[in-house]
Structures are given as structure tokens and as C-alpha cells.
N, C-alpha and C positions, 0 to 999 in steps of 0.2 A: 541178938548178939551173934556172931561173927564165929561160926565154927571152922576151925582149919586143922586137914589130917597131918598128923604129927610125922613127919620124917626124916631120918638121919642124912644130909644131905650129902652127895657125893665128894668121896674125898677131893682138895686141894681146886679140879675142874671145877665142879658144878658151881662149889662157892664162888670162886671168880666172876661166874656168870651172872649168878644172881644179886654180885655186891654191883654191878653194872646196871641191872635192869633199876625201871623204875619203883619206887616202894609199893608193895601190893597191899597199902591201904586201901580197905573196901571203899566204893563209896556209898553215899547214901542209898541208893538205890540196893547196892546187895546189900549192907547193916538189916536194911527193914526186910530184906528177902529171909534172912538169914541163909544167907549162901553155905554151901559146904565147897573148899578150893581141894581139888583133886592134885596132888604127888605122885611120886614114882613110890614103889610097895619098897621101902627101903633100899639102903645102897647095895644093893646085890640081887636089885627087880631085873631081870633078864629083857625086860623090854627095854631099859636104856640102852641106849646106845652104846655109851661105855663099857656094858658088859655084855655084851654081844660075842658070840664066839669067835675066836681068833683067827677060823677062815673065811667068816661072814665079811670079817671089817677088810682082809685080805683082799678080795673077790669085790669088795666094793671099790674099796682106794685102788688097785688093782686097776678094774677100767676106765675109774675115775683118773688116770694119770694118764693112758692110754687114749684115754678122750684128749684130754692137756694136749696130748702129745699133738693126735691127728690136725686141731684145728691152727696150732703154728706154723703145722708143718702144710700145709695147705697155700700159706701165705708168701712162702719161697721158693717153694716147688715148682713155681712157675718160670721163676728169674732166668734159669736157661732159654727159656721159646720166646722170651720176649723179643726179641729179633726180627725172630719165624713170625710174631704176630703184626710185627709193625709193616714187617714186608708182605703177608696177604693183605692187609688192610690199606698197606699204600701210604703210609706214614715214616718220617723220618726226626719226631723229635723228642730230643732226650729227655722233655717235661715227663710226655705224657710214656716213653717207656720208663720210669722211675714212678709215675703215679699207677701203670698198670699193677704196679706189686704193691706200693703203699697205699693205696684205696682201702683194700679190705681192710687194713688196719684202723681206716676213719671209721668202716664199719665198728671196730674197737671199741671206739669211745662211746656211740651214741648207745651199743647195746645193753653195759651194765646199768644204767640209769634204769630201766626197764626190769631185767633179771634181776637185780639183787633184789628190789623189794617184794614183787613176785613171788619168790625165794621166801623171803621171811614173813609173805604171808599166808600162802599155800603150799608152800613145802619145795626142798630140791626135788623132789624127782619129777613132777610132775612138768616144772620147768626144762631139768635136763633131757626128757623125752621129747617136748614140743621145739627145744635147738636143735637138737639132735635131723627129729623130720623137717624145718626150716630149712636148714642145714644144705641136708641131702639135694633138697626142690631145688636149691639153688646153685649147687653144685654142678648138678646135672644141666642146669640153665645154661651156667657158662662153658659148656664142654661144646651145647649148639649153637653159640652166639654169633649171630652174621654180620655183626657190626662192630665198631670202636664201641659206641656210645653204650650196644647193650653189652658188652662183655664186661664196661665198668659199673654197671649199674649191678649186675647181678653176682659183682664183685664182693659190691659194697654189702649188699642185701646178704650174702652169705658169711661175711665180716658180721655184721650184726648178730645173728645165731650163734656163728661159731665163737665168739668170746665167752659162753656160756658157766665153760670150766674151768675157765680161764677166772670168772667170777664168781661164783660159790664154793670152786675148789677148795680156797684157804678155809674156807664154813665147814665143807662135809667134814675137814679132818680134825679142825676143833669138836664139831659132834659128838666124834666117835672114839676119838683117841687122848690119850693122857699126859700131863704138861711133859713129864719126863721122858716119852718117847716122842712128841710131837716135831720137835725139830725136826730128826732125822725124818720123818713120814714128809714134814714140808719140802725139806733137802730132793727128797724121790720126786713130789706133786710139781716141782716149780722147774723140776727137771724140762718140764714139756716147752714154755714157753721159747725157751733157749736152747736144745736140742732139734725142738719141730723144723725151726728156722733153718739150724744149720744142717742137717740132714736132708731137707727139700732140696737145695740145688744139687747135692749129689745123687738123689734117684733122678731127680727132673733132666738133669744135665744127658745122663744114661738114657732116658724114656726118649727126650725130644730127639737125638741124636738117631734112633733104631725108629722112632713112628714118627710123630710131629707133636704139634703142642696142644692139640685136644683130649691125646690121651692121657696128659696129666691131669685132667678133668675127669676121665673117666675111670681112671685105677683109683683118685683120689673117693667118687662115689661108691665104689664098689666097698671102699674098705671104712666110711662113712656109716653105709647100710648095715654093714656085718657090726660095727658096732651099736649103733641102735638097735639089733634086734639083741646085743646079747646084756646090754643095759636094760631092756624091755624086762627081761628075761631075770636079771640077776640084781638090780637097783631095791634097797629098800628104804622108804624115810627115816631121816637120822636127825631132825631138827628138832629138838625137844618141844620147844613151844608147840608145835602142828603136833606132834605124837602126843603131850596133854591136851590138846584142846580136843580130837578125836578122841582119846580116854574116855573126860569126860561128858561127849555126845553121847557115846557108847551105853555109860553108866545112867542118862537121865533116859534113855530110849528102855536099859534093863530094868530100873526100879520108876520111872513115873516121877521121879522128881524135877522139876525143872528147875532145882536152885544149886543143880551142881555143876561147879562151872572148874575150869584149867586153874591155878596156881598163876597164868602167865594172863588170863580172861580178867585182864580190872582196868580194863581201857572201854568207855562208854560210847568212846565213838564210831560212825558207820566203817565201812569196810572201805568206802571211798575216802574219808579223807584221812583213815589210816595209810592206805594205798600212797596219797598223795603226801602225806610226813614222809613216808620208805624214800619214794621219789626224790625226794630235797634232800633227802640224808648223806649222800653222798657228796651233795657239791657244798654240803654244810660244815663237815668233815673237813676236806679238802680247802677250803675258803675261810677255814676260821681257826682249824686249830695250827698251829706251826709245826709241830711234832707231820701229822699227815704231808702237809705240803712241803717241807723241806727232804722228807726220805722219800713221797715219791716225786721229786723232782730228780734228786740221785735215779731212783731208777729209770726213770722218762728219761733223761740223758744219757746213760748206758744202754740202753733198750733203743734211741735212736742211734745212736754211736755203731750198733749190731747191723740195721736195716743200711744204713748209710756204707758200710764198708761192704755190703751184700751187693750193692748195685755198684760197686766200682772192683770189684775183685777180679768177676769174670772177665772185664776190658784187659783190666792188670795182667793177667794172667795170657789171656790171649794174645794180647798186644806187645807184651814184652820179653813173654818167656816160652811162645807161638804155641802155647797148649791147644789141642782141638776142644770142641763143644763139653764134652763128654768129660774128657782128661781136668778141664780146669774145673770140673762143679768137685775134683776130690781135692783142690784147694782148700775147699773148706771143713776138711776132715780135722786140720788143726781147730778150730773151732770147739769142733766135739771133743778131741780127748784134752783139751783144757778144760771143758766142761764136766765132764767125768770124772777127771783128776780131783777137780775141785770140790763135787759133790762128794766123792770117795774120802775127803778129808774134814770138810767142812759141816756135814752129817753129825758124823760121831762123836766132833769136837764140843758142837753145841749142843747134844743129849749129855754129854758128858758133866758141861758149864750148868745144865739146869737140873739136871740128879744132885751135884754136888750142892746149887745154892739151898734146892728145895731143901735138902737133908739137914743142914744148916739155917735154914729158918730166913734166909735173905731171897731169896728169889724174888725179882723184879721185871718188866717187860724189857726192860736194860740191860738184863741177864743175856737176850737176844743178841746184842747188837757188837760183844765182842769176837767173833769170830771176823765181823765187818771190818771193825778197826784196824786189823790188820792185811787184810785180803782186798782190800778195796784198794791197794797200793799196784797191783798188778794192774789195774784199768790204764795209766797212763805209761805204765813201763810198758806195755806191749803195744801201744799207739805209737811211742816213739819210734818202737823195734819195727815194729809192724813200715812206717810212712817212711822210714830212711832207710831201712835194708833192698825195698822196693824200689825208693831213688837214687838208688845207687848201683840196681841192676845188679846184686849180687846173688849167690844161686840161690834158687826158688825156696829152698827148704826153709831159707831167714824169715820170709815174710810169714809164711807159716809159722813158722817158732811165735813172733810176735801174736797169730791171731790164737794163740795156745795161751800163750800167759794173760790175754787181752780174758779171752775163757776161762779162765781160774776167776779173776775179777767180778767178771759178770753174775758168777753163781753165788758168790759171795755178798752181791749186793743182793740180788733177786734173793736166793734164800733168804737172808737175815732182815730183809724189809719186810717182806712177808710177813717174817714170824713174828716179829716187832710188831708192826701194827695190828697185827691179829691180837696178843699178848691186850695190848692197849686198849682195844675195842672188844672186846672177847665175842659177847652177845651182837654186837653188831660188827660180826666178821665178813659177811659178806656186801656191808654198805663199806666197811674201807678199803676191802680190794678193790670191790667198783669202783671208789675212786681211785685208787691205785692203778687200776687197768686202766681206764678213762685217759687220764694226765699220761700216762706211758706211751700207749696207744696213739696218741695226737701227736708227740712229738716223734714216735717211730713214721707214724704215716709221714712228715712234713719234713723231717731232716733230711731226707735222701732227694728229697728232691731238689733239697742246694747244694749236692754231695759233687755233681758231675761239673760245675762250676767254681765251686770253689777248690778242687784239685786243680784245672786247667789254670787257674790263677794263679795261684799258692805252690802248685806242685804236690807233688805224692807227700816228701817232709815236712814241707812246714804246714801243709793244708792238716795231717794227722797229728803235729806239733801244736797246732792251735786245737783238735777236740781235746789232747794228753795234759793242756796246759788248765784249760775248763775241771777235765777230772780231777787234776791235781789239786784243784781246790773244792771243789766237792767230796774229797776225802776229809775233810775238817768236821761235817754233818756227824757221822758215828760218834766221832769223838765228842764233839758238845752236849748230845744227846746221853750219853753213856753218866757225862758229868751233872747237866742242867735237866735232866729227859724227866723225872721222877717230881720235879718242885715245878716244872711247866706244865704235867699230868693234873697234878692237886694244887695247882693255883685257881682259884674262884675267877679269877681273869678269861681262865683259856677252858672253863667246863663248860659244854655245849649242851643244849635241849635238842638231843634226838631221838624221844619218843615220838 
């Protein structure tokens, strides 16, 4: 008969996680073992994660967002020398300077299919260290690249790595931290994707202008390095499944029993075609439930909406309003403090929205997604602002303004999709970012590269008129979901087998 240690489960978190997992009915095989299932030593065992000291989780999320930060920022930071690199290399077409920056992003896609399961079956960290050094290898690759061909190769290669944190980020922070402050923590983590970005052309712009365009290759390793050694250094695992199942290795290696097994330990099958379920989990996610695909297709359309105005700025800018090299990568400073503005609001709002429902007994994944509902309205107001102030040649500051409010927008959707599907999938948070990144990822890689043509068509207005007109209806998504999101969750229709 089936012993199991009795434990008061972690308030409000833990339970979510485990109304998710599959039922830890033994099977035959532990009945006849008489298994004993290993727990955390009550809700206030210091080895959870949840109760971990306040400057542990600090010093974790901490680098963890710092990481975020480094590998978007890696992906723009180039956009000023792309010029500088078409001309050593002897090239003059606008395909391939648009795929030199969007490449890494295809890296994007193919990485988290990789990472997350990884992730959930041997733990973050062990992952984040091996991108981390990936990372760097390649980094450094492309700083000596003597070709077109290899400089995109080891583009890509370093794209795949660097999405790392970009995919288990949303994971480490459900881990560790609690539904009522998690928003704001996601608001901080999601900072990186959309900051990295917009910050890289303004160092890059400064770097290529004083050295040339390899040294963005190499400030970018140096500061790659220093963060691997101080993740090395300060990371610790936060995934409870991997921290029971070491428990209890621990505890059969202390006492001689070999019938004690994780709480999470009641899956009979190998490691490989566990491996290979993690693997499918994301495009299963993604492909089959409507909640997954319809938010992050929102975000995949803002996220390339961000890449696509990043490779026509600096023209813009140069071209119209004769900024030098250097000068126009602080065009994209509006960028940032719409980004800021919007995390500084949008943070406190949704900690706010989910103390209050929990306290009151309604909290839902839905709880999420109004901060969106109304924030998501700035995506096309600042497209409009943004594509007619600029064809109209009026002073430089307007277009700015527009990519500020376009910024408030974008955090709005990033944060609350995030938190939203994470909310949704709790225990498999890191297979719906993967596919969150994935789908984002693809179409940030692939939109900029019809961005220089279809302005030339369309013009600066209505070429930014037609993406404002796209968002404008993509703003409808929060709203349905907020309405229909909870009876699409628990319809027998749309529940997936992703064990």
C-alpha cells in the first residue's frame, strides 16, 4: 500500500501547480514497491524556493533579468555598422542588411524547442550556464568573422544560445516568487526583451562611429563573460520537480531504501521519450490551444512591428533629419522611456489587480490580462504618430513622441502575455514561453525584412497606417479572453495532454 509524506502544501502557488500536473497516482509498479513520495518538510521548508531569503531571490532574478537584458541587446546593437559591414564585405543589398540583424532572431525560434525541455528535465541552471558559454563561443566568432556567409552563420548560432532567458525566465520567477508579487517581478524580467533591443542601437550607434563594427562583438563578449562567471557564481536551482527528485536521491543514497522516490517521480517512462514529450510540448501548446496562439500572435506582431521600425529608423533619421551615425542611434531613446514609463505603471497596477482578486477569492489567469486591455490601445496610436509625423517632415521630436507611446504599448502586451500564459500553464511555464518566444521570434526575424519595401511603396504614412490598422484589430484578443478565456481553459475541447 502506497505510503505518502503528509504536507501542508504551499499557500495559493504551489497548489496551482500541482492542480496542473498529472495525478500522482502510483502505478503498479510503485503499489507493489510500496513507494514512500518525498515533499518539501512543510510550507516554511527553507529549501523551497518560495521561502528562500529575500536577497537570494533578489541576486537571482537580479542576473536573471540582466541576462534578459544582455542577449536582446546583442541582437540591435549591431544595426548601426551594418553599413560599415556591407561595405568591407562588398555588398549593397537591403535583403541581406535587414537579415544581418534579423538572423539571430531565427536563431530565436529553433532554440527554445531545445531549452525548455532541458529546463524541465534537468533543471535551469545547468542550462543557463551551458547558453551562457555557447553564447560567449559565438560571440566572439562573430567579432573575427571574415566572411558574409560566416558572420551569419555565427549569428544564428549565437541566436540559438542566447534566447535562453529569454525562455525559462518566465519559469525561474514562477519558482520562486508568489502569485501577488509575481506580476511586478514579470513587469522587471520582460523588461529585457524590449529594452535590450532599444538600447543596442544607442551604444552600437556611439561604438561603430569611435572604433568600427567588430568592437560591438567584442564589448558585447566581454560583458557576456562577466556575466557567466557571476551566474556561475550566484545561480541556484529553483525548479521544484529537479530539487525533489535530488531530495529524494539523497534520502535513498542516506537510508538504503530504494523505494523513495519525488512526489513529481510517477512517470515510468525513459528519460528519452520524456525528453521527447518536453520537445513536442511547445508546438502542442501553440497548435492546439487558441488561448497560446492567439496572445502570442499579438505578441509576435508587436515584437516584429519593434524589429521592422529598428531597420528603417536610422535611414529615417539620417536621411531626413541629416543626423550623423552616432546622433541618430539616440532616436531610439524614445523607445526606452516609453518602455519605462509603461513598466513604472503597468508593474504596480497588475500586483495591485491580483492582491485584490486573490484576497477576495476570484483570482483567475484573466486577472492578467487587464492591464492589456487597455494599454494595448497605444500600439497603433503611436504607429500612426510615429509614420505621419515622419511623412510630413515635421521636427524630429514627433516621431520620437510616436515611438514612446508605440513603447508604453509594447510593455503592455509583453508583460501581460507573459504573465497570462504563464498564470495558464503554471507547471509548464517554460514550454509556453518557448512557444511564446518561438512564434515572436519568427516573425520579428522575417518582418523587417519587407519593412524597406514596403515603405518605398506605401511611404513612411500609410506603410505605418497599414501595421496601426493590423494592431488595431489585434486589440480585440485581451478583450475576448478576459470574457471567453476561463470557459476555453476548462472546455474538454481545448485540454491538451502535455505530460
Amino acid at each position: 500500500m502506497e505510503k505518502s509524506q503528509a504536507r501542508t502544501s504551499q499557500a495559493g502557488d504551489e497548489t496551482d501547480v500541482e492542480a496542473q500536473l498529472p495525478p500522482p497516482a502510483p502505478t503498479a509498479k510503485a503499489e507493489s514497491l510500496n513507494t514512500t513520495f518525498v515533499d518539501w518538510e512543510g510550507p516554511n521548508d527553507p529549501q523551497n524556493p518560495f521561502n528562500w531569503p529575500t536577497w537570494r531571490k533578489t541576486v537571482q532574478i537580479g542576473l536573471m533579468t540582466f541576462n534578459t537584458f544582455i542577449t536582446p541587446l546583442a541582437s540591435s546593437m549591431l544595426t548601426p555598422g551594418v553599413a560599415n559591414i556591407l561595405r568591407e564585405f562588398h555588398s549593397s543589398s537591403d535583403i541581406i542588411s535587414s537579415f544581418l540583424v534579423s538572423v539571430y532572431l531565427l536563431g530565436y525560434v529553433f532554440g527554445p524547442f531545445f531549452i525548455a525541455p532541458l529546463s524541465e528535465l534537468y533543471g535551469r541552471v545547468p542550462v543557463y550556464h551551458a547558453c551562457n558559454a555557447v553564447l560567449l563561443i559565438f560571440t566572439i566568432a562573430c567579432a573575427v568573422a571574415q566572411t558574409l556567409p560566416q558572420l551569419m552563420v555565427f549569428r544564428f548560432l549565437a541566436g540559438v544560445a542566447g534566447v535562453c532567458p529569454l525562455t525559462i525566465g518566465a519559469g525561474t520567477v514562477a519558482d520562486m516568487v508568489y502569485r501577488e508579487q509575481r506580476a511586478g517581478v514579470m513587469a522587471l524580467w520582460s523588461m529585457g526583451p524590449y529594452m535590450g533591443p532599444v538600447i543596442g542601437p544607442i551604444a552600437g550607434g556611439f561604438l561603430v562611429e569611435a572604433t568600427n563594427w567588430r568592437w560591438v562583438f567584442w564589448v558585447l563578449s566581454i560583458t557576456i563573460g562577466v556575466v557567466l562567471v557571476a551566474t556561475v557564481l550566484c545561480y541556484r536551482e529553483s525548479y521544484a520537480p529537479v530539487l525533489l527528485t535530488r531530495k529524494a536521491a539523497r534520502l535513498r543514497k542516506e537510508t538504503g531504501d530504494s523505494n523513495i522516490r519525488s512526489k513529481f517521480e510517477n512517470d515510468e517512462r525513459s528519460p528519452r521519450r520524456i525528453f521527447m514529450a518536453a520537445l513536442a510540448r511547445p508546438i502542442k501548446l501553440l497548435f492546439t490551444s487558441p488561448i497560446v496562439f492567439l496572445m502570442a500572435l499579438f505578441a509576435a506582431i508587436t515584437y516584429g512591428y519593434l524589429y521592422l521600425m529598428f531597420t528603417t529608423m536610422t535611414p529615417i533619421f539620417e536621411g531626413i533629419y541629416g543626423f550623423s551615425q552616432g546622433i541618430a542611434g539616440l532616436a531610439y531613446i524614445g523607445f526606452g522611456v516609453g518602455c519605462l514609463s509603461g513598466a513604472a505603471v503597468i508593474g504596480p497596477i497588475a500586483n495591485r489587480i491580483a492582491a485584490s482578486h486573490t484576497a477576495r477569492g476570484c483570482f483567475s489567469p484573466e486577472s492578467r490580462l487587464l492591464p492589456m486591455m487597455y494599454g494595448c490601445w497605444a500600439l497603433p496610436i503611436g504607429l500612426f504618430w510615429y509614420g505621419w509625423s515622419a511623412q510630413a517632415h515635421t521636427h524630429w521630436i514627433m516621431p520620437i513622441i510616436g515611438t514612446a507611446i508605440f513603447g508604453v504599448g509594447l510593455v503592455a502586451v509583453f508583460s501581460c502575455v507573459s504573465a497570462y500564459l504563464v498564470e495558464s500553464y503554471l507547471v509548464y511555464a517554460a514550454s509556453v514561453t518557448a512557444a511564446n518566444t518561438c512564434f515572436r521570434s519568427l516573425v520579428g526575424a522575417l518582418l523587417p525584412l519587407a519593412g524597406h519595401r514596403m515603405y518605398a511603396t506605401l511611404g513612411l504614412g500609410w506603410g505605418s497606417s497599414l501595421l496601426a490598422f493590423i494592431a488595431l484589430a489585434m486589440c480585440s484578443v485581451p478583450w475576448f479572453f478576459a470574457r471567453y478565456g476561463a470557459r476555453i481553459r476548462t472546455n474538454p475541447s481545448f485540454q491538451i495532454r502535455l505530460a
